[in-house]
C-alpha positions in Angstrom: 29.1 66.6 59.1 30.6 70.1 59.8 34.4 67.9 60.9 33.6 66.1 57.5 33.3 69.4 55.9 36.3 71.0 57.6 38.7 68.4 56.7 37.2 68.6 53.0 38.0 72.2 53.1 41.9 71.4 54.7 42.9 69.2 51.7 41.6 71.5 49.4 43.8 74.0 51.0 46.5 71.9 50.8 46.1 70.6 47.4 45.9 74.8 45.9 49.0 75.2 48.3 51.0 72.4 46.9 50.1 73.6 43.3 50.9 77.4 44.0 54.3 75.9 45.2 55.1 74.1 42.1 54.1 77.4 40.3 56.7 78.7 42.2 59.1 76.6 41.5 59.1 76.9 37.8 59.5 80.7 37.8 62.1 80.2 40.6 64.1 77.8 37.8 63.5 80.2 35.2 64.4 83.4 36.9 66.5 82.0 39.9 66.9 85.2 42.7 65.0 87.4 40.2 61.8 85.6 40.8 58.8 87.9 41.6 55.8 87.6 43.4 54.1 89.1 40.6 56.0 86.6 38.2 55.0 83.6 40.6 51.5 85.1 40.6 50.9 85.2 37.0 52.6 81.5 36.4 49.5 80.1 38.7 47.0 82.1 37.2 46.5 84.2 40.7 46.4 87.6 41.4 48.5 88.8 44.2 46.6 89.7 46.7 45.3 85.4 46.6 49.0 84.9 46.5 49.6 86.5 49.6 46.7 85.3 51.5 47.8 81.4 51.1 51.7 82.4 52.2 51.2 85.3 54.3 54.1 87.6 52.3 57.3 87.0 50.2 59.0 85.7 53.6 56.1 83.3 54.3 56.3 82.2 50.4 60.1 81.9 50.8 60.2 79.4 54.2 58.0 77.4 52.1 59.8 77.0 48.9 63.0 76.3 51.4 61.4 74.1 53.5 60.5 71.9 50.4 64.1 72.3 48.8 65.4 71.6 51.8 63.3 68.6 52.8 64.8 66.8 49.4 68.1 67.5 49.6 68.1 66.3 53.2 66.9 63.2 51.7 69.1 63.2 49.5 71.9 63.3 51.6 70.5 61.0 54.1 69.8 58.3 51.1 73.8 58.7 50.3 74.9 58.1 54.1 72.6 54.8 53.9 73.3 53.4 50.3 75.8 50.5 50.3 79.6 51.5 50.1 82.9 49.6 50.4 84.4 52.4 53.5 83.4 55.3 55.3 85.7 57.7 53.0 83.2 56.0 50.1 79.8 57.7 52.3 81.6 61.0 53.0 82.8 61.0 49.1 79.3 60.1 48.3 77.7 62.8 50.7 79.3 65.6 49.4 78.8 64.8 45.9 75.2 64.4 46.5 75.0 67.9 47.6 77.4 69.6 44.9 75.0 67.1 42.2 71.6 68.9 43.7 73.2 72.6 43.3 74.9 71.8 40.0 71.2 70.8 38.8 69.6 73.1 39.2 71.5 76.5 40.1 68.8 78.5 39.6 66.9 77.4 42.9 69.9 77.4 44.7 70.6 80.9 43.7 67.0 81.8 45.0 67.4 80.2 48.2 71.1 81.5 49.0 71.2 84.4 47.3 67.9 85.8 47.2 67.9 89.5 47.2 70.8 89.3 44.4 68.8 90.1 41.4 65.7 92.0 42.6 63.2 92.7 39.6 62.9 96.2 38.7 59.0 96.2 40.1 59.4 95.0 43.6 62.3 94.7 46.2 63.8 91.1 45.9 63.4 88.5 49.0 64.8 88.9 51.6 68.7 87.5 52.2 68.2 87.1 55.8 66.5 84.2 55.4 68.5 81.9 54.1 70.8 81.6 57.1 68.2 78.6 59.0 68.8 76.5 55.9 72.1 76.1 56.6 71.3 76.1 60.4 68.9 73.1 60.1 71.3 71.2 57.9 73.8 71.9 60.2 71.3 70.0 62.9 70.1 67.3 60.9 74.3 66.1 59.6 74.9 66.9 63.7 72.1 64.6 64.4 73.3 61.6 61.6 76.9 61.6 63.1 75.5 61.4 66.4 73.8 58.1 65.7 76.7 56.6 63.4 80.2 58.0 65.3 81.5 57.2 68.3 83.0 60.4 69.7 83.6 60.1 73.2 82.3 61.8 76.4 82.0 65.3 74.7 80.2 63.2 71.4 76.9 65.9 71.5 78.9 68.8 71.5 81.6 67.8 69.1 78.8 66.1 66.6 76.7 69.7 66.7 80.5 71.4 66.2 81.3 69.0 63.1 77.7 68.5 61.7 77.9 72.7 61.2 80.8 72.7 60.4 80.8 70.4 57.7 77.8 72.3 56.6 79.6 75.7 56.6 82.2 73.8 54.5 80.1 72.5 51.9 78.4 75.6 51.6 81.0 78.3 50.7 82.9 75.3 48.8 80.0 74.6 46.6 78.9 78.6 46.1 82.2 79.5 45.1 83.0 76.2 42.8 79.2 77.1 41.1 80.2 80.6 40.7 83.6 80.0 38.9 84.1 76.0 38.1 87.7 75.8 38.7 88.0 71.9 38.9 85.4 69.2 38.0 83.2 68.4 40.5 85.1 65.3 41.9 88.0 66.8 42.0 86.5 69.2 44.4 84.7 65.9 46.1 87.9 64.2 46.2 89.9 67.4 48.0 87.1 68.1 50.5 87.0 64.4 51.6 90.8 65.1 52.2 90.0 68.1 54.9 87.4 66.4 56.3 89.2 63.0 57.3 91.3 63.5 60.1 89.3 62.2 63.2 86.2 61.0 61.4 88.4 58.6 60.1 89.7 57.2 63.5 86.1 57.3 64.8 84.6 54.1 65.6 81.0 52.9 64.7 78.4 53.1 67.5 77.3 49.6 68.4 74.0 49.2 67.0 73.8 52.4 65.1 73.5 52.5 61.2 77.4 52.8 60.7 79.3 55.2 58.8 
């Protein structure tokens, strides 16, 4: 009874946390890195202090809206490396459109979670900048991770994978802020040129035998 009555209690808990969340999120799209707790509180209906008890602070609040953000784009991306194409220059194409699509969406929530001390609201300090750095860490891991199981890359395959899965990450990254920021060239143009950089050796690279391909 008292197990039945615990796990009762845990979905419910999970269920208010999912909906505070989405609450979130919908301030977070309206007011990108200006989004308040206060703001986020009065969206769900919550006072503060119940804010703060489900997400600990604005840092706990923050690794959860990342975490969720992240989680889809890295489906996202994943979905691109695995969707039919003619070549591998196709996926890679197809990759890095995939990510400049999901910030070009919705810029807002990419603004919060890359920039998000930029616009603090004049009645509390903003989040926190500092922690947006393991976003880019774990996608750095999880790309490392997909060209480890598609690319044949030699003896040193581990570490080069980990070197070109951050890499890659580091590219898109300051590619796609700065192209959002000031939209010098349509997006596939900027698709197109970064496929271009990125050939080289992956190019060469065979398929491991087995492996999902690339």
């Amino acid at each position: 009874m008292e197990t039945s009555q615990r796990e009762d209690q845990q979905r419910a808990a999970r269920r208010r946390r999912k909906e505070l969340l989405e609450a979130a999120d919908r301030v977070v799209l309206r007011d990108g890195p200006g989004a308040s707790m206060n703001a986020i509180a009065a969206e769900a209906g919550i006072t503060k202090p119940i804010l703060y008890r489900h997400f600990g602070d604005k840092s706990g609040l923050y690794r959860a809206l990342a975490v969720r953000h992240t989680d889809a784009l890295l489906a996202g991306l994943r979905a691109a490396l695995d969707a039919p194409a003619a070549d591998r220059r196709e996926r890679v194409e197809r990759t890095l459109d995939t990510y400049l699509a999901a910030i070009e969406s919705r810029p807002q929530v990419y603004r919060f979670l890359m920039h998000p001390g930029e616009e603090p609201s004049s009645s509390e300090q903003g989040f926190d900048t500092r922690h947006s750095a393991p976003l880019l860490r774990r996608m750095g891991e999880e790309l490392a991770q997909v060209i480890a199981e598609r690319v044949v890359l030699g003896d040193d395959g581990d570490e080069r994978a980990r070197i070109w899965g951050h890499g890659i990450v580091g590219m898109m990254h300051a590619a796609g802020d700065w192209w959002l920021r000031e939209r010098p060239a349509p997006r596939a143009h900027l698709v197109r040129h970064l496929a271009d950089l990125l050939w080289g050796q992956l190019a060469e690279a065979g398929d491991r035998t087995g492996g999902p391909g690339f």
